[in-house]
C-alpha positions as CSV (number, residue, x, y, z in Angstrom):
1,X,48.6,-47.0,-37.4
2,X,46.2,-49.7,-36.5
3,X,46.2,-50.9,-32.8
4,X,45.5,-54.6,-31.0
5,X,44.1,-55.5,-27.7
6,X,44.1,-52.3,-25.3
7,X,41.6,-53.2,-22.6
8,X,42.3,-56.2,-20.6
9,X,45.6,-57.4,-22.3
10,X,46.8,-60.3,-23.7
11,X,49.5,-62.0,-21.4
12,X,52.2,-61.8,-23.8
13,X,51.3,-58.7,-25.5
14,X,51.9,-55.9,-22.8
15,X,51.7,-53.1,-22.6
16,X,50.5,-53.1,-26.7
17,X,50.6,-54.6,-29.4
18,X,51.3,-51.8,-32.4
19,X,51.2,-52.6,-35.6
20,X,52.5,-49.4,-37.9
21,X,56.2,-48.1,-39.0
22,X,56.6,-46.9,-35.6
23,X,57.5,-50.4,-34.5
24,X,60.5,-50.9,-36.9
25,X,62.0,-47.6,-35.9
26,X,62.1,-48.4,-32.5
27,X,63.9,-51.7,-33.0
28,X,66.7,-50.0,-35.5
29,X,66.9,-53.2,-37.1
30,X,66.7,-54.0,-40.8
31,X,64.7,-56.6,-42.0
32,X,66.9,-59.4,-43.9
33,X,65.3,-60.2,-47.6
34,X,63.6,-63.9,-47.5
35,X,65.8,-64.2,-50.8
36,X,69.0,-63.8,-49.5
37,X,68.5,-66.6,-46.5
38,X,66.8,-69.3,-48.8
39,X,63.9,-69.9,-46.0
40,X,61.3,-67.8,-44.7
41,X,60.6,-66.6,-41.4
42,X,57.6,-67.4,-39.2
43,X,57.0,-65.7,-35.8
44,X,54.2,-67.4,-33.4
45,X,53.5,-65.0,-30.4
46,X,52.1,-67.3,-27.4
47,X,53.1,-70.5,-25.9
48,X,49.9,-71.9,-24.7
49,X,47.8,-74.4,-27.1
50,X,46.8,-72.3,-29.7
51,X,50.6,-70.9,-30.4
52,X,52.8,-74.0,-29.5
53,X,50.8,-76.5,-31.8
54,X,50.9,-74.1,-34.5
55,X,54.5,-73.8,-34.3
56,X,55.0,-77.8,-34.3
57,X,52.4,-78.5,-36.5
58,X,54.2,-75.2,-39.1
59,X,57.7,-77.2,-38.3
60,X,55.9,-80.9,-39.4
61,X,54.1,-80.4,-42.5
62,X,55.4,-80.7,-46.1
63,X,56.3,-77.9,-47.9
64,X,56.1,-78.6,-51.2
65,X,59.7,-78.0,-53.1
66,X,59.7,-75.1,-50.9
67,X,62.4,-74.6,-48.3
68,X,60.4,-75.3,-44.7
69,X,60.4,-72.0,-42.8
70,X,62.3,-71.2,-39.5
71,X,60.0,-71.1,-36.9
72,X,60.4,-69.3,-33.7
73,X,57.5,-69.2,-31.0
74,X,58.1,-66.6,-28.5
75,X,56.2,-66.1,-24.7
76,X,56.7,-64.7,-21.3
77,X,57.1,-68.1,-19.5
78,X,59.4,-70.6,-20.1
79,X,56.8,-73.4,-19.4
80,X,53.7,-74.3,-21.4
81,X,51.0,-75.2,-19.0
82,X,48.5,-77.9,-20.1
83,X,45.2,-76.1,-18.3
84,X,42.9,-78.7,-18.2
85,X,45.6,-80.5,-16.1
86,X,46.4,-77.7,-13.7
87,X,44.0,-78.7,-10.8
88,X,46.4,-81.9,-10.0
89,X,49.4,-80.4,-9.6
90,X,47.3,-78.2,-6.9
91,X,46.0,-81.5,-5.2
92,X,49.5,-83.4,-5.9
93,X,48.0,-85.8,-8.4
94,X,50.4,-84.7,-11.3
95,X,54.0,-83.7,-11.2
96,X,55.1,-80.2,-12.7
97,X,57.3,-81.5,-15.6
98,X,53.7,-84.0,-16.3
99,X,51.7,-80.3,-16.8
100,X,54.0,-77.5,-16.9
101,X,57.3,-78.6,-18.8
102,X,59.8,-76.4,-19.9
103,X,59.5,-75.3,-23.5
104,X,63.5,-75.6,-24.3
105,X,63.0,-79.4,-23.5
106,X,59.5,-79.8,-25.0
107,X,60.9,-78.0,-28.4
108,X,64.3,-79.9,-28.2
109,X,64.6,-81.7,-31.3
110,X,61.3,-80.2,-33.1
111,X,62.7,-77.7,-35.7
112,X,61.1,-74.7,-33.0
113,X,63.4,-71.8,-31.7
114,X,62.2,-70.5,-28.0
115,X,62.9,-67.0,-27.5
116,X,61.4,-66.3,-24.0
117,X,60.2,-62.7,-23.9
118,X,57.5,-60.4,-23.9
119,X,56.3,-59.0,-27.4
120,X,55.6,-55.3,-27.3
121,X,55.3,-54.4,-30.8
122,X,54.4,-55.9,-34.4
123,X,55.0,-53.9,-37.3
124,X,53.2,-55.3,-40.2
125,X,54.6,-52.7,-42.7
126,X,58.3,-53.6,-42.3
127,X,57.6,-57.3,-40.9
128,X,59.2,-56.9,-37.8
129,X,58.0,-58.7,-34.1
130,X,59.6,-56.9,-31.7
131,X,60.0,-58.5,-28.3
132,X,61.6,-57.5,-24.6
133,X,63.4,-59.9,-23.5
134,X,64.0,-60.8,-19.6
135,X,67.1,-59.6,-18.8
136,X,66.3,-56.3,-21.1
137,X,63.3,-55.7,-19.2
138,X,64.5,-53.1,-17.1
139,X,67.1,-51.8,-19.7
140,X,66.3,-48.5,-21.4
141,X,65.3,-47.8,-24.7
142,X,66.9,-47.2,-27.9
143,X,70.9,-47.3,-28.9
144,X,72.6,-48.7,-31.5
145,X,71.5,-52.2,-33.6
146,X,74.4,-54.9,-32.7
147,X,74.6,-58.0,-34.6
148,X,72.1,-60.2,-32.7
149,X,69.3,-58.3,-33.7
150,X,69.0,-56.4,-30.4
151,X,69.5,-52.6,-29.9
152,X,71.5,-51.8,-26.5
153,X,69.3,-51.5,-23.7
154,X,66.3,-52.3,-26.1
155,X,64.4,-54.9,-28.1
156,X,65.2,-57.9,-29.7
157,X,63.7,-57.6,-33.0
158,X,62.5,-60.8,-35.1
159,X,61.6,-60.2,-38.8
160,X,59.0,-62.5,-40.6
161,X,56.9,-63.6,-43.4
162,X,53.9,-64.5,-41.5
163,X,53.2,-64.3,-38.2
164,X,50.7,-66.2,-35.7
165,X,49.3,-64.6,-33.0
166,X,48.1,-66.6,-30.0
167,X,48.9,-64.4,-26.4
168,X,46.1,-65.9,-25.0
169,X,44.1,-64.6,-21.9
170,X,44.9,-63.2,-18.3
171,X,43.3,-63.6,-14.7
172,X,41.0,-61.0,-14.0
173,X,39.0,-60.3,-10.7
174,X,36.6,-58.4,-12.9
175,X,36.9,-54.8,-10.7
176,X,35.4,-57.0,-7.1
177,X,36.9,-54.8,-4.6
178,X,39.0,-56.7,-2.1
179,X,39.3,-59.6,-4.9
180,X,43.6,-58.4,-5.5
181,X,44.4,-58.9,-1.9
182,X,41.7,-61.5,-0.8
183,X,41.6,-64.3,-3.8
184,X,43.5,-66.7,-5.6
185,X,44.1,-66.5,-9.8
186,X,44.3,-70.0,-11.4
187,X,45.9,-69.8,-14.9
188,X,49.7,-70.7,-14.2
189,X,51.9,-73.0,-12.6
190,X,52.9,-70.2,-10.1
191,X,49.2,-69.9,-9.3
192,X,49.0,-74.1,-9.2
193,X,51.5,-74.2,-6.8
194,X,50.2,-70.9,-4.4
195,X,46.7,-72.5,-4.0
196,X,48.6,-75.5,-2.8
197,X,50.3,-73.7,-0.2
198,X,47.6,-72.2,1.0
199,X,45.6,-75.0,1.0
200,X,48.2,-77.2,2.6
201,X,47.3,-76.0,6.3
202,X,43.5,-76.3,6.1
203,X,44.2,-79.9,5.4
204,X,45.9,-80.3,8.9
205,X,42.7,-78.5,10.3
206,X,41.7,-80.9,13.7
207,X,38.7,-83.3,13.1
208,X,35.4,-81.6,13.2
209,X,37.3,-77.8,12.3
210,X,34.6,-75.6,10.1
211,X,36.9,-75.0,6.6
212,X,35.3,-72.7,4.2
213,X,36.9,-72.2,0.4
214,X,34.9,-70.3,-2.2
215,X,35.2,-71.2,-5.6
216,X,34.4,-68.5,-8.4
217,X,34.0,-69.2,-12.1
218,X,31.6,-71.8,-13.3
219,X,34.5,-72.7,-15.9
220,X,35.8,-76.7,-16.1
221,X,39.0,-75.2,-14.5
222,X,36.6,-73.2,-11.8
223,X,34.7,-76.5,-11.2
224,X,38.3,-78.5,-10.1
225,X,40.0,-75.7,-8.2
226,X,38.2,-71.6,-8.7
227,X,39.4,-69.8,-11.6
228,X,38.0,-66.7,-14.0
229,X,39.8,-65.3,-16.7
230,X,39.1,-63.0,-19.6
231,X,40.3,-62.2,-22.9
232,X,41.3,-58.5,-24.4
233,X,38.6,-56.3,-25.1
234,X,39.5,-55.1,-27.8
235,X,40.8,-58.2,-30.2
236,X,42.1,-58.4,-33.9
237,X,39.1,-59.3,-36.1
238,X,39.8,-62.1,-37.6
239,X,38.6,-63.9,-41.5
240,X,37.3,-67.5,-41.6
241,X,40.7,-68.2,-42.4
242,X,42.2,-67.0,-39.0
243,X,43.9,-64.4,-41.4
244,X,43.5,-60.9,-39.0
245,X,41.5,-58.4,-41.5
246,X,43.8,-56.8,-43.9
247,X,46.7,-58.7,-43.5
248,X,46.7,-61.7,-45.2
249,X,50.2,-63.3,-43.8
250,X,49.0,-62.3,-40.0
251,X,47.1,-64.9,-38.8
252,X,45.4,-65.5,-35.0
253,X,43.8,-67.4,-32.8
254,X,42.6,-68.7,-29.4
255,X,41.5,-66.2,-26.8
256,X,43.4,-63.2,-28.4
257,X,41.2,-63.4,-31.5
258,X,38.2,-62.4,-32.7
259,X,36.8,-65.0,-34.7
260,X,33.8,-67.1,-36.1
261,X,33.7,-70.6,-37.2
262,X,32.8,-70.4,-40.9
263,X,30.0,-72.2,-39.7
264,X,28.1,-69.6,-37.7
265,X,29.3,-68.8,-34.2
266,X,32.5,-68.4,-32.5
267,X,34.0,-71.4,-30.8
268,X,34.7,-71.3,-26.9
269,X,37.7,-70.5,-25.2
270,X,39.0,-74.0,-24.5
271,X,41.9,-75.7,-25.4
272,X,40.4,-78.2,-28.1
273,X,39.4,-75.3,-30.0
274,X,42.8,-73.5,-30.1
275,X,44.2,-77.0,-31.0
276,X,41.9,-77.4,-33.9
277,X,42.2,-73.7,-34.7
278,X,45.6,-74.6,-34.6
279,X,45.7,-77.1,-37.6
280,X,44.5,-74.3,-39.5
281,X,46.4,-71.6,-38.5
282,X,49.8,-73.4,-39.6
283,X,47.8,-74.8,-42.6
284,X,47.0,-71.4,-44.1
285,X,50.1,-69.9,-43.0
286,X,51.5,-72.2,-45.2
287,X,49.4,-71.6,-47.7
288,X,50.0,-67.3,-47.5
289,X,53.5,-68.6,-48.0
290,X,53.4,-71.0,-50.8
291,X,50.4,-68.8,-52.4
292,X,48.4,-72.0,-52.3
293,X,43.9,-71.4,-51.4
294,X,43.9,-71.6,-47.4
295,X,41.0,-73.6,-45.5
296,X,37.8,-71.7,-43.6
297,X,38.1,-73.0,-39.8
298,X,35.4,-75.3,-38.7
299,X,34.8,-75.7,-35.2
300,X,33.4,-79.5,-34.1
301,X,32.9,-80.0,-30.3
302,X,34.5,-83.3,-29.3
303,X,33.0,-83.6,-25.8
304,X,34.0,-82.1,-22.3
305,X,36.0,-84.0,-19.7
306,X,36.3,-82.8,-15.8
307,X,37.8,-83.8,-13.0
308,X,35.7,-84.1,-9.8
309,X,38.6,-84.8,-7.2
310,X,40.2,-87.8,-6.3
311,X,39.7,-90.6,-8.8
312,X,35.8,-89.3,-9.5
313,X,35.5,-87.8,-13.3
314,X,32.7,-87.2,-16.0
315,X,33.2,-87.5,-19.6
316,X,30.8,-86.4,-22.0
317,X,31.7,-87.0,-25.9
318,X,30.3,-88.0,-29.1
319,X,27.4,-85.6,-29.1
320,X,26.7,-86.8,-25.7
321,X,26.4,-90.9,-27.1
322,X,29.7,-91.7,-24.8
323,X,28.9,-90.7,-21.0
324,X,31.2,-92.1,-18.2
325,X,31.7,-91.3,-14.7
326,X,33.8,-92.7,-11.8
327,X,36.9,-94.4,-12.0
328,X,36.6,-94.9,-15.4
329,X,35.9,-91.6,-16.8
330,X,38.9,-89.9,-14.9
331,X,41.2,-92.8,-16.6
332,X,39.8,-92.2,-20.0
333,X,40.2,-88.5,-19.1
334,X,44.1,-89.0,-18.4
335,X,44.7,-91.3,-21.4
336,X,43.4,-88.6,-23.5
337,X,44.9,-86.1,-22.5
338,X,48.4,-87.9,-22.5
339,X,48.1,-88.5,-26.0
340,X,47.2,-84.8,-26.8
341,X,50.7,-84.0,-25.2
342,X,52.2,-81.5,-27.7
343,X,55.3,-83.8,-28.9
344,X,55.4,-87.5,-29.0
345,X,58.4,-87.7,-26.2
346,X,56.5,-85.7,-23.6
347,X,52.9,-87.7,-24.9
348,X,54.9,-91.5,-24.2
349,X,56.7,-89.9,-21.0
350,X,53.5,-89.0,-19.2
351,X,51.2,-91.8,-20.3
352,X,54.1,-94.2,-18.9
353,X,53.7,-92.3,-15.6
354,X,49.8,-91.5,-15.5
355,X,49.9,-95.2,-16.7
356,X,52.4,-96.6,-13.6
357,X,50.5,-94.5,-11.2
358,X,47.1,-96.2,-12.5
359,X,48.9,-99.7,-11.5
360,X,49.7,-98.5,-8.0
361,X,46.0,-97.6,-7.4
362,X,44.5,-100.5,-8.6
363,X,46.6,-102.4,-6.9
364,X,46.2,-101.1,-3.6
365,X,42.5,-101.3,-4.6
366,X,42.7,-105.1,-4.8
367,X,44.7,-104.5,-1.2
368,X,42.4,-103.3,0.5
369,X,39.5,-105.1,-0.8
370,X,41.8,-108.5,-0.4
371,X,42.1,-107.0,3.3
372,X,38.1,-106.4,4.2
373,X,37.3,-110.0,3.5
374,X,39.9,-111.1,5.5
375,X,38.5,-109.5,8.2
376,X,35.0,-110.7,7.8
């Protein structure tokens, strides 16, 4: 039996991730023939960039004279959170359905099944995904298969072709005694909308007041609002393909893997490199399905964009040949990340509103400006 990730876990992967015969026993369910249902199955574990663009991009490419597959993403949450968004929902610059939408509205119409659970188990032998799902969470174990695929009091078990890994990372407070009870994570929306709460008072401090906030973790997150994460110890080594070692139709990425660009080093934990690992991921799952050659990843850094509060951003791309900062750079900032939205419906809803709210500033720029001569 071969084992994933047992150190610090992968969010959606606790308390293991098993991969062995084991894992179908415990589910009790049989794993339907892809002859028999026409299409094959593809399971993507993780909602965050790297898993959710795989899905859509696995539900939008051509398949040939193939049948497409069915494609069902599974995760904890039922929100994706775009990350690099996160601090302005915090400082009330961006609404929760702008960051943090809901995946059965994000997926409606896209050819991706949501199950929302927690995967325990993968069994790579019998090609099962087994997965707890929230109102099972506190049911027992074991009992008879019934015809949804769930045992009674036990798992819902999803069978596959290929399967995509991306659980992502966790909030650690690395072992700093005191950290637990004293300190803020900042990976979620629940997190997002905590530090806002607590920083809500301080901002009603009287004139003059002494406010002290610590930020730890030097991260593009940690410089907007104080954040450290960390991935699994102990990750699935991965190919150049994304392909985990040994099994060619188990692919993963992001933080959960263990990777190199076929290039030379491995890329960085950010979300433009689980979006471009992404491309590939569904790309040579595809290709382990149709038996077509799959494509080495290759990593290119695009640039970094941060948000320095307010309407104060840098933005460093093209090798460093495009450097903004101000006004302009957190506006350039915005309309790029609007149109890296996951769908097309959420990309035109939040540019319209980043786009409206853009309006309102500049025009109560021209305001006050208009206002300050007057008064000369």
């Amino acid at each position: 039996m071969m084992h994933f990730g047992l150190g610090i876990l992968p969010a959606a992967l606790k308390p293991a991730l098993r991969v062995g015969p084991a894992a179908a026993r415990a589910g009790g369910v049989m794993r339907a023939s892809v002859e028999s249902l026409g299409r094959p199955d593809v399971v993507v574990v993780g909602g965050g960039f790297g898993g959710l663009y795989t899905a859509l991009r696995l539900a939008n490419l051509g398949w040939e004279e193939a049948e497409p597959p069915r494609v069902t993403l599974v995760d904890r949450s039922d929100r994706f959170v775009f990350l690099p968004m996160l601090y302005e929902v915090t400082t009330g610059q961006a609404s929760c359905w702008e960051v943090a939408p809901r995946f059965e509205e994000l997926l409606a119409g896209s050819g991706v099944e949501f199950v929302q659970g927690e995967a325990i188990s993968l069994d790579a032998e019998a090609q099962l995904l087994s997965v707890r799902r929230p109102e099972e969470a506190t049911a027992g174990e074991g009992g008879a298969a019934n015809s949804s695929g769930t045992t009674a009091g036990g798992p819902l078990a999803l069978p596959y072709d290929a399967a995509v890994l991306a659980p992502g990372a966790v909030p650690s407070f690395g072992g700093v005694k005191g950290a637990a009870e004293h300190a803020l994570p900042f990976y979620s929306l629940d997190d997002a909308l905590a530090l806002r709460e607590t920083l809500l008072p301080l901002s009603r401090a009287p004139a003059g007041a002494k406010i002290s906030v610590a930020v730890i973790g030097g991260s593009f997150v940690g410089a907007g609002a104080g954040s450290q994460r960390v991935c699994c110890w102990q990750q699935p080594r991965t190919e150049r393909y994304l392909s985990v070692d040994g099994l060619p139709h188990v692919h993963c990425l992001g933080d959960a893997a263990c990777s190199a660009d076929s290039k030379g080093p491995a890329p960085p934990s950010t979300a433009q490199a689980a979006m471009q690992q992404a491309d590939y991921a569904a790309w040579n799952t595809r290709a382990a399905l149709l038996g077509s050659p799959p494509l080495p990843f290759r990593y290119t850094n695009l640039g970094e964009m941060l948000s320095l509060g307010g309407e104060d951003g840098a933005v460093s791309a093209l090798a460093g040949l495009v450097q903004l900062r101000g006004p302009l750079a957190s506006l350039s900032r915005k309309a790029v990340y609007a149109a890296r939205m996951p769908t097309p419906a959420q990309a035109a809803r939040v540019g319209a509103s980043w786009a409206f709210d853009a309006a309102l500033g500049a025009a109560a720029l021209v305001a006050r400006g208009a206002g300050g001569a007057a008064g000369k």
